[in-house]
C-alpha positions as CSV (number, residue, x, y, z in Angstrom):
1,X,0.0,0.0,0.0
2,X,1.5,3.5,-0.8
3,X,2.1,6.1,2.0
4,X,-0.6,8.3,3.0
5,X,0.0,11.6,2.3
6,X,-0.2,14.8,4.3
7,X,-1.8,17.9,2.2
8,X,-0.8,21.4,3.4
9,X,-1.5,25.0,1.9
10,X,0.7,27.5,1.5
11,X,0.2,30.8,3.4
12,X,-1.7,32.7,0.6
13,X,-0.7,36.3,-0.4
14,X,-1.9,39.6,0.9
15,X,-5.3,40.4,-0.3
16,X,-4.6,43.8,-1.0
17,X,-1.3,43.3,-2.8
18,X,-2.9,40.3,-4.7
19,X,-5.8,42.3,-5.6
20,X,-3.5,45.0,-6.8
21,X,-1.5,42.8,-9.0
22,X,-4.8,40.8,-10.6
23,X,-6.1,44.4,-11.3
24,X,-2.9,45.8,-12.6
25,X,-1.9,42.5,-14.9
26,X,-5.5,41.7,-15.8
27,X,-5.0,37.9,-14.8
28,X,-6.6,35.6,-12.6
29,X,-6.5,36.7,-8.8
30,X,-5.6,32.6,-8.3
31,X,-2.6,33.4,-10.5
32,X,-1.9,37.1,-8.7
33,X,-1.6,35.0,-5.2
34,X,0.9,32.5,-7.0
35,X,2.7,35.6,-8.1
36,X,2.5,37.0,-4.3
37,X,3.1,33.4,-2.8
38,X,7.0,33.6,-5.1
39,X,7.9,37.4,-3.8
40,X,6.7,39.2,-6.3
41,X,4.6,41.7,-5.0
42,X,5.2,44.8,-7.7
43,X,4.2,45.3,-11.4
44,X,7.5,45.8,-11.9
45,X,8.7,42.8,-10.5
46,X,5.8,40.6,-12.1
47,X,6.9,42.1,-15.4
48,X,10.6,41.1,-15.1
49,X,9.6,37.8,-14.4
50,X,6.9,37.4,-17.2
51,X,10.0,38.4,-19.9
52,X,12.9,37.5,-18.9
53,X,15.5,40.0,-21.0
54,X,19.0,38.5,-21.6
55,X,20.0,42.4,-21.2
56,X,19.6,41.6,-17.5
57,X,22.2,39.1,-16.9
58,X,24.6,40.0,-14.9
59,X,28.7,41.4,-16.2
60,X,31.0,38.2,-16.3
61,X,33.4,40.7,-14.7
62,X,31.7,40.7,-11.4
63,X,33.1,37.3,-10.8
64,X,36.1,36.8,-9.0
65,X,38.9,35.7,-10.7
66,X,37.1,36.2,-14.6
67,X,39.9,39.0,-15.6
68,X,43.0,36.7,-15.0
69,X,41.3,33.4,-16.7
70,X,40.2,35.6,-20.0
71,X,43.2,37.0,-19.9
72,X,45.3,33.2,-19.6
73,X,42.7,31.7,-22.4
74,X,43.9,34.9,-24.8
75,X,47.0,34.0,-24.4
76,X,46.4,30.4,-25.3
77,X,45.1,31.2,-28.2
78,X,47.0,33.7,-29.4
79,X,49.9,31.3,-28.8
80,X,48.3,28.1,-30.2
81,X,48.5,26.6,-27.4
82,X,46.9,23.4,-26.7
83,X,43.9,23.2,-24.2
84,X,42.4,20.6,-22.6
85,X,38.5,21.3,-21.5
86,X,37.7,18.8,-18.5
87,X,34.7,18.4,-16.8
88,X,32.5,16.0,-14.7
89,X,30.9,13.0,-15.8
90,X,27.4,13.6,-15.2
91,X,25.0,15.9,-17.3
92,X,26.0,19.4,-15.9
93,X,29.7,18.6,-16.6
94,X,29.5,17.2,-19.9
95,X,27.2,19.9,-21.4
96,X,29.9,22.3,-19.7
97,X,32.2,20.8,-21.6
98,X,30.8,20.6,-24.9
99,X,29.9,24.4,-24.4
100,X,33.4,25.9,-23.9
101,X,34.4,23.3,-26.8
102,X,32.3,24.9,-28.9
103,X,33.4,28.3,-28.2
104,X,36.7,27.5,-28.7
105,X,36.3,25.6,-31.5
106,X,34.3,28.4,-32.9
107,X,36.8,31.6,-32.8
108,X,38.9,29.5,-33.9
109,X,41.3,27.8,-31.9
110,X,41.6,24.3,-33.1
111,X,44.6,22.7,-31.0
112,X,41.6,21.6,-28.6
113,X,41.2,18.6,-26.8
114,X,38.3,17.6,-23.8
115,X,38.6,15.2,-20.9
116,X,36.2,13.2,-19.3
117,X,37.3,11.2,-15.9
118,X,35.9,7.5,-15.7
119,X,33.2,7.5,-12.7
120,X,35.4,3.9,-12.2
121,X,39.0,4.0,-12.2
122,X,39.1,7.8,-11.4
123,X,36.0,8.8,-9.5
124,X,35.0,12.2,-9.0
125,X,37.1,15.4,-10.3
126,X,40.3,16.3,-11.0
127,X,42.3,12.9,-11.8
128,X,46.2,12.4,-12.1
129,X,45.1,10.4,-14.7
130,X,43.9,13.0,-16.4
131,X,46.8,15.4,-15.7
132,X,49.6,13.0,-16.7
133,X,47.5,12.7,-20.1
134,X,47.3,16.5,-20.6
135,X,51.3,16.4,-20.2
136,X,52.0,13.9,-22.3
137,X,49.8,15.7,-25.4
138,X,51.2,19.0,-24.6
139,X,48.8,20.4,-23.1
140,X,49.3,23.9,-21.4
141,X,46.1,25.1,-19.5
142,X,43.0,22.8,-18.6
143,X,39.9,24.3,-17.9
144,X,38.2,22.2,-15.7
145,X,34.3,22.8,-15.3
146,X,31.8,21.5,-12.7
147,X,34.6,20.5,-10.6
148,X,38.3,21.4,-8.9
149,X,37.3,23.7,-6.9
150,X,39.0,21.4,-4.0
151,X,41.7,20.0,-5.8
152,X,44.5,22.3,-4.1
153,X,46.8,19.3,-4.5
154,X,46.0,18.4,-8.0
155,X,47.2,21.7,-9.6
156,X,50.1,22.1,-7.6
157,X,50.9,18.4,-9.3
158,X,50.0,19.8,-12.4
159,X,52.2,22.6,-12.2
160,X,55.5,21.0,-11.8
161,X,54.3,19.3,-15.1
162,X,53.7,22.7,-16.9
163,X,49.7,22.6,-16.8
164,X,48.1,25.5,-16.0
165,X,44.5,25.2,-14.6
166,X,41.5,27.8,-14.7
167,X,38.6,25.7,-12.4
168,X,35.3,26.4,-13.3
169,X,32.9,25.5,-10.3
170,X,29.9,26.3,-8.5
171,X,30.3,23.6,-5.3
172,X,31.4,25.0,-2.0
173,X,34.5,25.5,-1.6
174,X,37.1,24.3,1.4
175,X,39.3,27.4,3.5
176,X,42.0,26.6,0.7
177,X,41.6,27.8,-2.4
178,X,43.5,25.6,-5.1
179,X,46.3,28.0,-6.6
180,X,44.8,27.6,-9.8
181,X,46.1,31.0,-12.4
182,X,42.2,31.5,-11.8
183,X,39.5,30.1,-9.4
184,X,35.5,31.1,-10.7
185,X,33.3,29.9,-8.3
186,X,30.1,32.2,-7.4
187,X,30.2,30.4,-4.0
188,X,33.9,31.8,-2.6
189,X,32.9,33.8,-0.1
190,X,35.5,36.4,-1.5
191,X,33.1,36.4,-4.3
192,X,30.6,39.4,-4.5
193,X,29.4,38.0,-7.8
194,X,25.8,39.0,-7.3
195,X,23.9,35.6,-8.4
196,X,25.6,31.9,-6.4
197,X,23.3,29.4,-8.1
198,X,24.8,29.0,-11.0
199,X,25.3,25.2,-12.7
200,X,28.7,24.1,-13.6
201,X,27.6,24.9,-17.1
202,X,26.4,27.8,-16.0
203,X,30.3,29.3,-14.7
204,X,31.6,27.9,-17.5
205,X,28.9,29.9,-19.6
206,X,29.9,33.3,-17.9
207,X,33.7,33.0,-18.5
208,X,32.5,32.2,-22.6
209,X,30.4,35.3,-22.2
210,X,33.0,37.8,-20.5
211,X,35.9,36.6,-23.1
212,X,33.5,37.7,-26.1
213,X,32.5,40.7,-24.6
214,X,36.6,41.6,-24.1
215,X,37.0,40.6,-27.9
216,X,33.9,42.2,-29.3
217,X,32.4,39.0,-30.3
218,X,28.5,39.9,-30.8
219,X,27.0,38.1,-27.7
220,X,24.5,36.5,-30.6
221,X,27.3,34.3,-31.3
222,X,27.0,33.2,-28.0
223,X,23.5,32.6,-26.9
224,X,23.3,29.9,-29.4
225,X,25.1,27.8,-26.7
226,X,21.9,28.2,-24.1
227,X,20.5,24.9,-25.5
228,X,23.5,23.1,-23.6
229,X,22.9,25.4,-20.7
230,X,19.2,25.2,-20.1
231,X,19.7,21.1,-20.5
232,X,22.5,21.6,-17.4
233,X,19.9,23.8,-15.7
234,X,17.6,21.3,-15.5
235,X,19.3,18.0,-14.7
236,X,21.4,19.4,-12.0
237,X,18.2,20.6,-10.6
238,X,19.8,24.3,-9.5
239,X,16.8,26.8,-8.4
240,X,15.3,28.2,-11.5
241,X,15.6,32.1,-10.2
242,X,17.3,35.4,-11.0
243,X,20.1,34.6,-13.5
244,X,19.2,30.7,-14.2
245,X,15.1,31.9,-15.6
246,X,16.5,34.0,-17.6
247,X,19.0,31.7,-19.1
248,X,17.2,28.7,-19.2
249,X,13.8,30.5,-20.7
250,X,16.5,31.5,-23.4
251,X,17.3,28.0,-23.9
252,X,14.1,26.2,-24.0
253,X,13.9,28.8,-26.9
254,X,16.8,27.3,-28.9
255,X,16.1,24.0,-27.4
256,X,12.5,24.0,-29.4
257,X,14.0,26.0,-31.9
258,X,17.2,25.3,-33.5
259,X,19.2,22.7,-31.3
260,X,22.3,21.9,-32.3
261,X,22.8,18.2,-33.8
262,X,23.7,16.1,-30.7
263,X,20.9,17.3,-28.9
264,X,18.6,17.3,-31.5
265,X,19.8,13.7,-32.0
266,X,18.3,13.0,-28.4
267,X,15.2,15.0,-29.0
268,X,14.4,12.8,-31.9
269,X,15.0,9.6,-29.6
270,X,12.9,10.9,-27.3
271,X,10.3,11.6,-29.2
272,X,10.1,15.3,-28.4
273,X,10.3,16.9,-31.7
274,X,6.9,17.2,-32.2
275,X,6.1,19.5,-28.8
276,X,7.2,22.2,-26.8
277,X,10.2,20.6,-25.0
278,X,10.1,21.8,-21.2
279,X,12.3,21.4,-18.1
280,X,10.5,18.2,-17.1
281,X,11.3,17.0,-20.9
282,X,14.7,17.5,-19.8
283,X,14.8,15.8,-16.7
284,X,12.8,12.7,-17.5
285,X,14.1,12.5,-20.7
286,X,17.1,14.4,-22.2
287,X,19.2,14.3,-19.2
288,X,19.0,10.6,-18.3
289,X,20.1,9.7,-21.6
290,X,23.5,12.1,-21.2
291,X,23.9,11.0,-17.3
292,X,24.1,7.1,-18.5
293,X,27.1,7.4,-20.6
294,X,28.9,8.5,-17.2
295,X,27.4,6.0,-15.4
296,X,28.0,3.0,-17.6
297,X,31.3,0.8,-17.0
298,X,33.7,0.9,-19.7
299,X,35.7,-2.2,-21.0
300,X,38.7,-1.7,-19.7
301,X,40.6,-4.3,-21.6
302,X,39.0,-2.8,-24.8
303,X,42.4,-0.7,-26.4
304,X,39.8,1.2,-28.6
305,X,37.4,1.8,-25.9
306,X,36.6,5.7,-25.2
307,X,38.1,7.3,-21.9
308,X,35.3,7.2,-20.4
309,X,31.1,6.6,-20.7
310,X,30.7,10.3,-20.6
311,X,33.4,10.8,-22.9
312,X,30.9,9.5,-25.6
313,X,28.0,11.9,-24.6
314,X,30.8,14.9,-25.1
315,X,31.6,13.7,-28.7
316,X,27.8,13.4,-29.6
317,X,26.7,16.9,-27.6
318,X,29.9,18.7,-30.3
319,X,28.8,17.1,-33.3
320,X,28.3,19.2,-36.0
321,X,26.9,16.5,-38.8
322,X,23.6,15.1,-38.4
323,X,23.9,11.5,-39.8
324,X,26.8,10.9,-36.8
325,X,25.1,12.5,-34.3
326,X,22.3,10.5,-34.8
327,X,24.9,7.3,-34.5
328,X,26.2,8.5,-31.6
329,X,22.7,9.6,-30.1
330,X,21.7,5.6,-30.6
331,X,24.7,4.8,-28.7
332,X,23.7,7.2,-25.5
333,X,20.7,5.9,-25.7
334,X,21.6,2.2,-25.7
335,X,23.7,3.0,-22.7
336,X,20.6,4.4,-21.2
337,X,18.4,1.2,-22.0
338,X,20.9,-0.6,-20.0
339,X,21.5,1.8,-17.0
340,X,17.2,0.9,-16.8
341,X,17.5,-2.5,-17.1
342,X,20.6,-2.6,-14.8
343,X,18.5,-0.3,-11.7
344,X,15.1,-1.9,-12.2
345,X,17.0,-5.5,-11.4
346,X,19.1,-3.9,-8.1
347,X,16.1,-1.9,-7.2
348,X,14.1,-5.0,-7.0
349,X,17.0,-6.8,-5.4
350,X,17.4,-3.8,-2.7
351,X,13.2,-4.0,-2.0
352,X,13.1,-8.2,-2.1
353,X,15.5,-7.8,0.8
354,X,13.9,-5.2,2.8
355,X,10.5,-6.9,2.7
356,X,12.5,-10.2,4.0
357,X,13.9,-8.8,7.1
358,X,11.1,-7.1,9.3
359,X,13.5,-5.3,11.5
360,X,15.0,-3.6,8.7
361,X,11.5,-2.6,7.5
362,X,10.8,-1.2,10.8
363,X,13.6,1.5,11.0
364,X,13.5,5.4,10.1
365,X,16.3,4.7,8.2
366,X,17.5,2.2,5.4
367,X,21.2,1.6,4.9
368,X,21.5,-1.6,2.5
369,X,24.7,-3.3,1.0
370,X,25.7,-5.6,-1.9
371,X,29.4,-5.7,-3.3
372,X,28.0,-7.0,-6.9
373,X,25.7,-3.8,-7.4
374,X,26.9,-1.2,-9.9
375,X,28.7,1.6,-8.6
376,X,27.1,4.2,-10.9
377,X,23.9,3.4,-10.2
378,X,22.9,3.3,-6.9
379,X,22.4,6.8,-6.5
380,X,19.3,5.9,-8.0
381,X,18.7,2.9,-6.3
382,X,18.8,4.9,-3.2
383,X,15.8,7.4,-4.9
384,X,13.5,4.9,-5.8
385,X,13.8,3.1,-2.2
386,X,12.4,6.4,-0.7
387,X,10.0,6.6,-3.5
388,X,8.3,3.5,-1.9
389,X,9.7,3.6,1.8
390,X,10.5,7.3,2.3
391,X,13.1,7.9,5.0
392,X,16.8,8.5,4.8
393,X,18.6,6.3,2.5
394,X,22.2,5.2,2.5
395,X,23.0,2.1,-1.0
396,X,26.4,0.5,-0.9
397,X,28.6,-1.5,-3.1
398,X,32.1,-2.2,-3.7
399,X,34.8,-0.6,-5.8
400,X,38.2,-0.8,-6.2
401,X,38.3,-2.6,-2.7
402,X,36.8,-0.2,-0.7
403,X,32.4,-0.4,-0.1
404,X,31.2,3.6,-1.9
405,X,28.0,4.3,-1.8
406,X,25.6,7.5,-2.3
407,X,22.7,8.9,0.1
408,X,19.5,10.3,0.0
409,X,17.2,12.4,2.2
410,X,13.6,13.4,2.5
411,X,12.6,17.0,2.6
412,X,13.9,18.8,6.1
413,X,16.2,16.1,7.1
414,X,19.9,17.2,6.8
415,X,21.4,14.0,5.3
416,X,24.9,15.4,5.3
417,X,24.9,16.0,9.4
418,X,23.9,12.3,9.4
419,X,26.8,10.5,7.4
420,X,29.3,13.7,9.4
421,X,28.5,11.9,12.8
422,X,29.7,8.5,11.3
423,X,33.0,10.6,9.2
424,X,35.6,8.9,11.8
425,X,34.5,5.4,10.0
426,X,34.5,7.1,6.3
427,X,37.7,7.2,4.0
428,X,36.0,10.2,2.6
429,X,32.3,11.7,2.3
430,X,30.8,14.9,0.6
431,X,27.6,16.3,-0.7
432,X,24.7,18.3,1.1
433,X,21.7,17.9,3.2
434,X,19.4,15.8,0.8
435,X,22.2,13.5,-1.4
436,X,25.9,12.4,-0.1
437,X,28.2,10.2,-1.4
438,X,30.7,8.3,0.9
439,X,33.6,5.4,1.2
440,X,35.0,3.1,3.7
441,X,36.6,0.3,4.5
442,X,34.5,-2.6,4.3
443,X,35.0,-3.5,7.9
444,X,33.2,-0.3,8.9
445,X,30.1,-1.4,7.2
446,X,28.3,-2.7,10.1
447,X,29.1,0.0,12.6
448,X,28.2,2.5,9.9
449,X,24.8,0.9,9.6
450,X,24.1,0.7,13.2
451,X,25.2,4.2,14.2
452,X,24.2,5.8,11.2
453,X,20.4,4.2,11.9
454,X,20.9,5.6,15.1
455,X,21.3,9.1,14.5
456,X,18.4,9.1,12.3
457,X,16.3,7.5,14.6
458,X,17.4,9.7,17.4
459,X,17.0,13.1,15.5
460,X,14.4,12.8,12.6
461,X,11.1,14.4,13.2
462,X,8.2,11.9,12.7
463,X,6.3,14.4,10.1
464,X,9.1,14.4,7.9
465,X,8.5,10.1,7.4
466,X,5.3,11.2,6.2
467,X,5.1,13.0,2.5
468,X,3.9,16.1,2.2
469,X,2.0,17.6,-0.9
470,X,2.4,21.4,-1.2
471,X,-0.6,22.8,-2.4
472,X,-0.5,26.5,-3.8
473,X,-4.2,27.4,-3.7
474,X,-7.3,25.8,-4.0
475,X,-9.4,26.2,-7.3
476,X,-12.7,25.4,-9.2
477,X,-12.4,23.3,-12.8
478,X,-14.3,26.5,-14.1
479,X,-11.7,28.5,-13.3
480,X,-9.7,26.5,-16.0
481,X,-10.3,28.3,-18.7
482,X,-8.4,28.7,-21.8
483,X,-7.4,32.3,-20.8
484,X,-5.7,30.8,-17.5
485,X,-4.2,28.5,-18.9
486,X,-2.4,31.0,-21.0
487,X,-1.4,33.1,-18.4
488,X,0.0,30.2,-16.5
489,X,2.2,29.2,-19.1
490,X,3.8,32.3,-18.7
491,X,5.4,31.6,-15.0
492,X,7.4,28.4,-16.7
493,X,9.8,27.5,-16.7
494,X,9.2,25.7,-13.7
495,X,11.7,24.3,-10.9
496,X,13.0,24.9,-7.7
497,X,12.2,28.1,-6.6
498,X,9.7,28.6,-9.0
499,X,7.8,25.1,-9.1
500,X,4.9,24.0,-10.9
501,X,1.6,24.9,-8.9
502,X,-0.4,22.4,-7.3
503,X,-3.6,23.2,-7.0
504,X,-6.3,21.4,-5.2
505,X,-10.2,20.6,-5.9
506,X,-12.8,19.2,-3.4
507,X,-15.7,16.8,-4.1
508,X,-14.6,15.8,-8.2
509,X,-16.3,12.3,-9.3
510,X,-16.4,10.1,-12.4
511,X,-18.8,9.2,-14.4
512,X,-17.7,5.4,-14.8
513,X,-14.8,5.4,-17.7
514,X,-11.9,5.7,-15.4
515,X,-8.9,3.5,-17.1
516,X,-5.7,1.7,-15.6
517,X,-3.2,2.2,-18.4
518,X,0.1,1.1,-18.9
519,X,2.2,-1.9,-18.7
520,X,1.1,-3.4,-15.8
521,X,-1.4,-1.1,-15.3
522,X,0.1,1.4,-13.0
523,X,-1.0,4.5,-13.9
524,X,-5.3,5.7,-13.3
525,X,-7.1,7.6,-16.2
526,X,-10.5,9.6,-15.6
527,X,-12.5,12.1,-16.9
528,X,-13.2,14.4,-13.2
529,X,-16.1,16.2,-12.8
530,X,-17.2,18.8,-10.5
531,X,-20.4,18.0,-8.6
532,X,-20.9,22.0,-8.0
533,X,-20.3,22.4,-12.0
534,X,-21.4,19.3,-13.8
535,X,-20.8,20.8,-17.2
536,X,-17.2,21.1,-16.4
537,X,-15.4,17.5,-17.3
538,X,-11.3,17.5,-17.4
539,X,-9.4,15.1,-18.0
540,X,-7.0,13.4,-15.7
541,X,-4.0,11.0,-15.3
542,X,-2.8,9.6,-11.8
543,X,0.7,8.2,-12.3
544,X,1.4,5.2,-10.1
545,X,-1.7,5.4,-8.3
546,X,-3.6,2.6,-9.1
547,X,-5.1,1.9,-5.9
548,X,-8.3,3.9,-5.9
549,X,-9.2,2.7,-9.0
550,X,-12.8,1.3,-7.8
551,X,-13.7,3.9,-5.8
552,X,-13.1,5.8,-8.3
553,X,-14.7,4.3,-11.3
554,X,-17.7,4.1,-9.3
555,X,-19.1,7.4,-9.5
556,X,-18.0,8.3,-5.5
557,X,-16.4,11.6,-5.2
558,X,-12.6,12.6,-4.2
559,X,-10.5,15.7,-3.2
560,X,-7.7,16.2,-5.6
561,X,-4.3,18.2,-5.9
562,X,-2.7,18.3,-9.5
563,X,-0.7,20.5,-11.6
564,X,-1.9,21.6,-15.0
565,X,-0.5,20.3,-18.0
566,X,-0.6,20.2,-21.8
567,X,-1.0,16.6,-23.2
568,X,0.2,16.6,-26.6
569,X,-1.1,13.6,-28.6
570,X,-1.4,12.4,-32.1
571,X,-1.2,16.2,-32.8
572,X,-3.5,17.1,-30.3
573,X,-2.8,20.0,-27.7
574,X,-5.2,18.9,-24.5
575,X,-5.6,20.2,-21.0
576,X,-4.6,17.3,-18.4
577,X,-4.3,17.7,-14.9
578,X,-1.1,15.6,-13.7
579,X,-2.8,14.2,-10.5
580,X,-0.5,14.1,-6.9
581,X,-3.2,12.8,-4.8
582,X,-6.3,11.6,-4.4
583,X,-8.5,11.1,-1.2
584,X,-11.9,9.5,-0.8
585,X,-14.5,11.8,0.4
586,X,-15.9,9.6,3.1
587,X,-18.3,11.9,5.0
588,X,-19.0,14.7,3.3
């Protein structure tokens, strides 16, 4: 049976202020509170946010650090000199890589050459690996993006080899800054850049951005890149405020519009090219298919084999013919068909084993081993656990002789605090209050487990083992009219910070055609309709909710909460409310 969940409304807006604004903007006062409910309580503010202006992002030159790493990538190219681009291998480093490629490749400089570490045999960031490569092709400057920005020790190494380094990152930095010939990270607190939520991408953007505006290179030779930008937006789920709506609005434009060949490769695959393409697109669909190369294991006693899974998303996200970046798009997306098949069969492993051992079950916590699992996977494994059990989440396997693992939270639960109080059993650890990634030895496994369970028990609150749906504001179907609609679609894109509304709607029935669709029947579709308004029917789809499909069916009415959605099909542009809940009325 799935968790119950608890529905709570936001504090709604001011009346007078919301009043004000539905007056001033001529929309829906429903919409003037959503405005109101996201800080924007001026005319002035609402309009800045209903057209975002590229005119308003901020001057590259505000971040510290940009003058000295424009200034070192002049020189490189006015020497020739050879430059390696490095970045991450997840989505945000790999489309921050194929970004400053670009660039480069565009004004000209062609003694280029990009890095992506193996997620195996390198791990995370900066690699000596990598280094020793860059020296032995000649390198003289690597611009590392979406990490470095705590590799003090790595660029001193590279140094004595003759590698400069200009790091391009937006995680938190340690009290040492690596002695890099420049450090751009919006999170130094010797930063007074104005704007610290930029992606990886997003850094590596700004220093594209300030070296055209040094060299008079019309900045509409730049936006073009915003379709790799918005798709790093998205997938490394950074709030979608300030700088990042502007940018990524811009690049759901060229997205749609005119994306380049790798990425319209994926589209294709994805079967997107025949709708608007929105951030969710992107995370559900886009940015999977990119994160699996990383997360694949190469063959490592294939000569021929590329660096690195992510290596191949690089290659396909530069590609300039269409005919190979549709090859190389079917290969990312093979390598996504297996990183499915691969987590569906440890995620039922992980849940087989849980539902076996009662006290395991019982905890506020689940922290669950197996050496054979995939390393580059159970990041996810960890996600879907709390999908179903929802409560702090710690998947381990083995690597390279030592047990890694990542971690996830659920909302107000500081996961990093957790694995901290266990850091004297960890070889290393990192992350943030809701996902973690850690190592040890695997004879700390069991104490890890037990005092790690511990501390959660000890500390979590009991609401936060209960899901909570958000709701915005609660509305009448015949307040869904086509004008409203309209005027909704004008807050997207949605994501943190600005998330899609949920709205909710009280006593909704149907009249006896609701549906379970897919596969194995999973997902619940109705027609709803109001009993106040009869005449207003909407149509509805419950994802993985399957279990009040009689009650349903039978004509008894529900509460609902949903966002509003277009469903685009055979051609067709329909209104569909994406249901989050459903509760039986029982006595009402």
């Amino acid at each position: 049976m799935p968790i119950e969940k608890r529905w709570v409304v936001k504090p709604q807006g001011d009346p007078a202020t919301v009043a004000m604004l539905a007056a001033a903007l001529r929309i829906s006062p429903v919409l003037a509170n959503l405005l109101v409910q996201r800080g924007i309580d001026t005319v002035e503010k609402a309009e800045k946010f209903f057209k975002p202006n590229l005119a308003d992002l901020h001057d590259p030159f505000l971040m510290k650090d940009m003058e000295k790493a424009v200034e070192r990538v002049e020189r490189a190219v006015a020497n020739n000199e050879k430059i390696m681009v490095y970045g991450d291998y997840d989505v945000d480093g790999c489309t921050a890589v194929a970004l400053v490629y670009k660039f480069l490749r565009q004004i000209g400089h062609k003694n280029l050459m990009f890095y992506i570490p193996d997620r195996y045999t390198e791990g995370y960031g900066i690699s000596i690996k990598g280094i020793d490569l860059a020296a032995r092709k000649g390198v003289g400057l690597i611009i590392a993006l979406d990490c470095g920005i705590k590799a003090t020790e790595k660029v001193v190494y590279a140094k004595t080899k003759g590698v400069d380094f200009i790091i391009c990152d937006h995680h938190l930095p340690a009290e040492e800054i690596p002695k890099a010939v420049a450090v751009l990270d919006p999170k130094r607190v010797d930063c007074s850049y104005p704007f610290d939520e930029l992606s990886g991408c997003g850094v590596g953007f700004k220093l594209v951005q300030a070296y055209a505006q040094k060299n008079n290179i019309p900045f509409e030779q730049v936006v073009p890149l915003l379709d790799l930008l918005v798709v790093s937006i998205a997938s490394d789920i950074v709030p979608l405020v300030g700088e990042n709506r502007i940018l990524a609005y811009f690049g759901l434009k060229y997205l749609n519009r005119e994306p380049s060949k790798g990425l319209l490769s994926i589209i294709k695959i994805c079967g997107l090219d025949k709708h608007n393409i929105t951030i969710d697109d992107i995370v559900f669909k886009i940015g999977p298919r990119i994160n699996a190369a990383g997360r694949m294991r190469m063959d490592e006693n294939d000569e021929n084999a590329s660096p690195s899974g992510g290596h191949a998303a690089v290659e396909l996200l530069i590609e300039g013919n269409e005919s190979i970046a549709e090859e190389f798009g079917s290969v990312i997306d093979a390598y996504n068909q297996d990183r499915k098949s691969i987590d569906r069969s440890v995620t039922q492993e992980a849940h087989d084993f849980i539902e076996h051992n009662p006290a395991m079950k019982a905890l506020k916590s689940t922290v669950i081993y197996n050496p054979r699992w995939m390393k580059g996977i159970v990041g996810i494994v960890a996600s879907r656990l709390i999908e179903t059990y929802y409560r702090p989440t710690v998947v381990l396997t083995m690597s390279n002789g030592y047990v890694t693992g990542s971690a996830r939270s659920v909302p107000g639960f500081d996961l990093y605090q957790a694995v901290e109080s266990c850091s004297d059993l960890l070889e290393n650890f990192g992350g943030h209050m809701y996902a973690a990634g850690l190592t040890m030895r695997p004879e700390n496994v069991g104490e890890f487990t037990r005092r790690f369970n511990a501390y959660v028990e000890e500390n979590i609150d009991p609401q936060m083992l209960v899901p909570q749906v958000d709701i915005d504001s609660e509305l009448l179907f015949s307040d869904i009219t086509p004008t409203f609609r309209k005027d909704l679609n004008r807050f997207q894109p949605f994501g943190p910070g600005n998330t899609a509304p949920v709205f909710a709607t009280c006593g909704v029935s149907n009249h006896g055609d609701a549906k379970l669709v897919g596969v194995e029947c999973e997902h619940l579709r109705m027609d709803l309709m109001q009993r106040q308004k009869p005449n207003t029917k909407i149509q509805a789809i419950a994802f993985q909710q399957p279990t009040h499909y009689e009650w349903v069916r039978s004509g008894r009415p529900v509460d609902v909460c949903y966002q509003i959605v277009e469903n685009h099909y055979r051609g067709m542009v329909t209104t569909q409310l994406r249901i989050k809940d459903i509760k039986p009325v029982l006595n009402r």
